[in-house]
C-alpha positions as CSV (number, residue, x, y, z in Angstrom):
1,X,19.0,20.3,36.8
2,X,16.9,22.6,38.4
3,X,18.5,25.5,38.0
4,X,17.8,25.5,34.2
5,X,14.0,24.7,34.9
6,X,11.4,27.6,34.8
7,X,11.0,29.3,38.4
8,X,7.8,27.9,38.9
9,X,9.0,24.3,38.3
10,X,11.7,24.0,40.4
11,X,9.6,23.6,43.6
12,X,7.5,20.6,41.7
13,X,10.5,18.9,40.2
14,X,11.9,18.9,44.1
15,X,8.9,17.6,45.4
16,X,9.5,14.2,43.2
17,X,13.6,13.8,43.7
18,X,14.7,11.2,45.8
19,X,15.5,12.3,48.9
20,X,19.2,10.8,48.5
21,X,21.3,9.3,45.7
22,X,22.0,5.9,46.7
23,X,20.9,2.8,44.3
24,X,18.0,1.2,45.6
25,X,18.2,-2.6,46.1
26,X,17.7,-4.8,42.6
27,X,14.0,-5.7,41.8
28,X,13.3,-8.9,43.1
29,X,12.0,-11.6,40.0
30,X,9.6,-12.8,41.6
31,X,7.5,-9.9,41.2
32,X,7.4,-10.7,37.5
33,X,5.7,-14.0,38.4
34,X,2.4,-13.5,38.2
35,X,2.1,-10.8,35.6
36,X,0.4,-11.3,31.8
37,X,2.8,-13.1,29.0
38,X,3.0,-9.9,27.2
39,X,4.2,-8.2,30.2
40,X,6.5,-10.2,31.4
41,X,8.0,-10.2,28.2
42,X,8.4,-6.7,28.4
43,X,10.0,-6.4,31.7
44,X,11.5,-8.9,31.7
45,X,13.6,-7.4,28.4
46,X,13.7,-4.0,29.9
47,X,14.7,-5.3,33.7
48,X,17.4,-8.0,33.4
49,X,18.0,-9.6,36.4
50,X,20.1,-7.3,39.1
51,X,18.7,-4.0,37.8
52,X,18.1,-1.6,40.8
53,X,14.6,-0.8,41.6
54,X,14.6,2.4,40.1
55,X,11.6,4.5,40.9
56,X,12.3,7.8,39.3
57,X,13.4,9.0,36.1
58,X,14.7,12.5,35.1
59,X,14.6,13.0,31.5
60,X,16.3,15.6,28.4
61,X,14.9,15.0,24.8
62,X,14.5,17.0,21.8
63,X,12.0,17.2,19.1
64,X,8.8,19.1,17.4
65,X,5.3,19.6,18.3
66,X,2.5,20.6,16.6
67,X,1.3,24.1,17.5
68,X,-1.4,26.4,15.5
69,X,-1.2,23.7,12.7
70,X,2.4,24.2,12.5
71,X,5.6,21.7,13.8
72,X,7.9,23.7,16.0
73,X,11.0,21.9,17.1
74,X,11.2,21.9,21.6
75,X,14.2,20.9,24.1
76,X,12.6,19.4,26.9
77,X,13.7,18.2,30.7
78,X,11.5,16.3,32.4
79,X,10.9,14.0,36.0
80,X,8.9,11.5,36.4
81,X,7.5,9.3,39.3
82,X,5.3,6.7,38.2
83,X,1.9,6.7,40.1
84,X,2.7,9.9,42.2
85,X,3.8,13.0,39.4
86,X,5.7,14.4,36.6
87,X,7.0,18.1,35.3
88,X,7.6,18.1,31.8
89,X,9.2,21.7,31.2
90,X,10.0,22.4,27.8
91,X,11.5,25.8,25.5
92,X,10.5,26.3,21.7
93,X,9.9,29.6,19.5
94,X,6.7,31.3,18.4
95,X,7.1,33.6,15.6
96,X,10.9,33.5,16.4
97,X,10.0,34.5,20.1
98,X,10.9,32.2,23.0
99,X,7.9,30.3,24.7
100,X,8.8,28.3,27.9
101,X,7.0,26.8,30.7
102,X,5.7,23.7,32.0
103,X,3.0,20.9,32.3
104,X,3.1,19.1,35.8
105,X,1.0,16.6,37.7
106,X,1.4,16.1,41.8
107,X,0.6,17.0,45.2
108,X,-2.1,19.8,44.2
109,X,-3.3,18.5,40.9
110,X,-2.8,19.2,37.2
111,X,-0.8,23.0,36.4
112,X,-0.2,24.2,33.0
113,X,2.4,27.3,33.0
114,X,3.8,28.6,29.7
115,X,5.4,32.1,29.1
116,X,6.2,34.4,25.9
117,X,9.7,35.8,26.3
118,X,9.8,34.4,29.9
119,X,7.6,37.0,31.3
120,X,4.0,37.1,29.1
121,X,1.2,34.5,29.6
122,X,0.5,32.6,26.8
123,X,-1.7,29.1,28.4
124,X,-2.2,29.1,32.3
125,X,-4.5,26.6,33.2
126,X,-5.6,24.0,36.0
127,X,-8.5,22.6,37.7
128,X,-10.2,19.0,37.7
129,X,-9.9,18.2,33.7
130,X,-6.6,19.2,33.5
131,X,-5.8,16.8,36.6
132,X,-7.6,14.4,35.0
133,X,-5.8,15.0,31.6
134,X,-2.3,15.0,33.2
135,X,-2.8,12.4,35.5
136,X,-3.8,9.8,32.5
137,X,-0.3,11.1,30.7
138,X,1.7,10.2,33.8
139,X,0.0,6.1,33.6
140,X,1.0,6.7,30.3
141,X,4.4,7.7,30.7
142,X,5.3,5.4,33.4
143,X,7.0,3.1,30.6
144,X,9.5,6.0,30.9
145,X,10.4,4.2,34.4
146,X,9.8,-0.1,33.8
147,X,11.0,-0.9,37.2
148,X,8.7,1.1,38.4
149,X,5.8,-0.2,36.2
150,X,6.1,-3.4,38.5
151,X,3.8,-1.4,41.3
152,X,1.3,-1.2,38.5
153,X,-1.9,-3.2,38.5
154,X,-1.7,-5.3,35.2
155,X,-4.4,-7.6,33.5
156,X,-4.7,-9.7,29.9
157,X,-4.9,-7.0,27.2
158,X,-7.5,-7.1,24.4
159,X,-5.2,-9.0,21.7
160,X,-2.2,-11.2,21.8
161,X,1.1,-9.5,23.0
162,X,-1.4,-6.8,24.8
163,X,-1.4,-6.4,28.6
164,X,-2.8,-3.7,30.5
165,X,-1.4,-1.2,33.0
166,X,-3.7,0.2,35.8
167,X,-2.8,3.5,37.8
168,X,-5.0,4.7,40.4
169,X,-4.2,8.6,40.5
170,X,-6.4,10.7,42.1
171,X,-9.5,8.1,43.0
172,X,-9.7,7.3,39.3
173,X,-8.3,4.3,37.6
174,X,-6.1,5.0,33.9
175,X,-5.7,2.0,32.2
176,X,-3.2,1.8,29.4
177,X,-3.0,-0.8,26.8
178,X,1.3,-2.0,26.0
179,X,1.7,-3.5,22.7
180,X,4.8,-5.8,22.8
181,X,7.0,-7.5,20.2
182,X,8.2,-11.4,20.2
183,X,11.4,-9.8,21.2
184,X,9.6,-7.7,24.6
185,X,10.7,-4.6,23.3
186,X,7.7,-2.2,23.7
187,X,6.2,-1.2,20.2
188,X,3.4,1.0,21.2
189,X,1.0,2.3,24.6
190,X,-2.6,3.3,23.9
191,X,-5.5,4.7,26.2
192,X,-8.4,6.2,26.1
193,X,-7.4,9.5,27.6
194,X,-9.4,12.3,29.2
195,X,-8.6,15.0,27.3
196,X,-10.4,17.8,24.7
197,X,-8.2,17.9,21.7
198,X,-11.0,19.1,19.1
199,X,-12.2,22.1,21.5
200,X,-15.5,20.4,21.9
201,X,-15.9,19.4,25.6
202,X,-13.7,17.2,27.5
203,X,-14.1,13.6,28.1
204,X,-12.5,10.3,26.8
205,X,-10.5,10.1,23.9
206,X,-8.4,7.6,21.8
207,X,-4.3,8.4,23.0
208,X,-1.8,6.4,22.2
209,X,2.2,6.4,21.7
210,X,4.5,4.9,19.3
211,X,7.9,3.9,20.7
212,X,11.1,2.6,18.5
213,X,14.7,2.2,19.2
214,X,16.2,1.3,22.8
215,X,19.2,2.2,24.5
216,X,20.4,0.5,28.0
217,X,21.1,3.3,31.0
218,X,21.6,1.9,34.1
219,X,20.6,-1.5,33.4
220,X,17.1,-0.7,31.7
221,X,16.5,-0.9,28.3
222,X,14.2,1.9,27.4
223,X,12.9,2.8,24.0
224,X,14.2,6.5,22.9
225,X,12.0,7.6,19.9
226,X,8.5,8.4,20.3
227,X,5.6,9.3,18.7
228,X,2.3,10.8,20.4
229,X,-1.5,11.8,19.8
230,X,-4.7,12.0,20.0
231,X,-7.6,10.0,17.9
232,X,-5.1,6.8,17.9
233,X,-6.3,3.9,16.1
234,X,-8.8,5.7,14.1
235,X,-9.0,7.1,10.3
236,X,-7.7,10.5,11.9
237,X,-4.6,9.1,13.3
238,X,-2.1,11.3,11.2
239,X,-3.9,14.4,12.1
240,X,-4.5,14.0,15.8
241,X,-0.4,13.3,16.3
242,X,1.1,16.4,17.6
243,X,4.5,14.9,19.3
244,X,7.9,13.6,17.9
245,X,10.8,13.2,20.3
246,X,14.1,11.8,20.7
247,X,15.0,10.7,24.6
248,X,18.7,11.9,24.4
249,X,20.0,11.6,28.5
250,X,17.9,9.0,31.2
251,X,18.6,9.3,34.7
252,X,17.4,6.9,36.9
253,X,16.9,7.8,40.8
């Protein structure tokens, strides 16, 4: 897939591959033992018994996302490694002009790389908040991978069918809140994210993810629609989302 990926992704999305293709032995059940109700529930739905401990996930989705006040629809490839990195590298249009690029957290920190036409700047950034910022998305978007949300640190949530979902990335601990139905299917992640989404400083901000639908790739159950923002579980819900996509291909490494 990498040959389709912007040139200055293609040495990030290598860093995360697995060094070879074969399966990795199945996860054993004991390591759902002594994990919260709610999250057992979960991954115990999404990881029936025999699934391979699958530790990395390459991703394709479509979908829109809120730019300049305006929804643009976006094809997107991405990999993710739970607790160590991801590149999300994505293509939509500006004005009917291409933009491309790429949002990544590793080895090195959090990058931002996105091009006009392939070859004019448009948002380069990096630094300590956007590590920060990126590293909360990845403990996040670790329920991308639930096998690998087993090496997670996990605690009793704040309300029934809640659990929580520690990450320590970067000396700092992420904690994300999973919202669970009766069934275990995964209804809905929320955080409070470092992040500046009103343009008024950076610091700590109400995140969160709807997720609907599930489809079974290599013996996980995954949900495949989601729905993303900022000021989640507040009055301004609806205007802080900025993030619709399908999950169209998963996979698993």
């Amino acid at each position: 897939m990498t040959g389709r990926l912007p040139h200055g992704a293609r040495r990030h999305w290598a860093d995360l591959e697995r060094p070879d293709h074969r399966v990795p032995p199945p996860v054993d059940p004991e390591a759902l033992a002594g994990l919260p109700e709610p999250a057992r529930r979960w991954l115990g739905h999404a990881v029936p018994p025999g699934t391979p401990a699958w530790a990395v996930a390459e991703l394709s989705m479509r979908g829109e996302i809120r730019l300049g006040g305006s929804w643009r629809a976006f094809s997107a490839q991405q990999i993710i490694a739970p607790g160590i990195g991801f590149v999300w590298a994505a293509r939509t249009r500006v004005l009917g002009l291409p933009v491309g690029g790429y949002d990544r957290y590793g080895p090195g920190g959090g990058e931002l790389r996105w091009r006009l036409l392939g070859l004019v700047p448009v948002l380069s950034a990096a630094g300590p908040d956007v590590t920060r910022s990126a590293a909360g998305r990845l403990a996040g978007e670790g329920i991308t991978v639930p096998t690998a949300c087993l090496g997670a640190a996990w605690s009793p949530g704040p309300s029934p069918d809640t659990a929580v979902m520690s990450w320590v990335l970067d000396g700092q601990r992420e904690d994300a809140v999973v919202r669970v139905d009766p069934e275990g299917r995964l209804r809905e992640l929320s955080m409070q994210r470092w992040g500046d989404p009103d343009g008024t400083g950076y610091g700590r901000h109400p995140f969160g993810v709807a997720l609907s639908e599930e489809t079974d790739v290599a013996g996980v159950r995954v949900a495949t629609v989601l729905r993303a923002g900022w000021a989640w579980g507040t009055d301004r819900q609806a205007e802080g989302e900025f993030f619709r996509a399908r999950i169209q291909d998963v996979r698993f490494r």
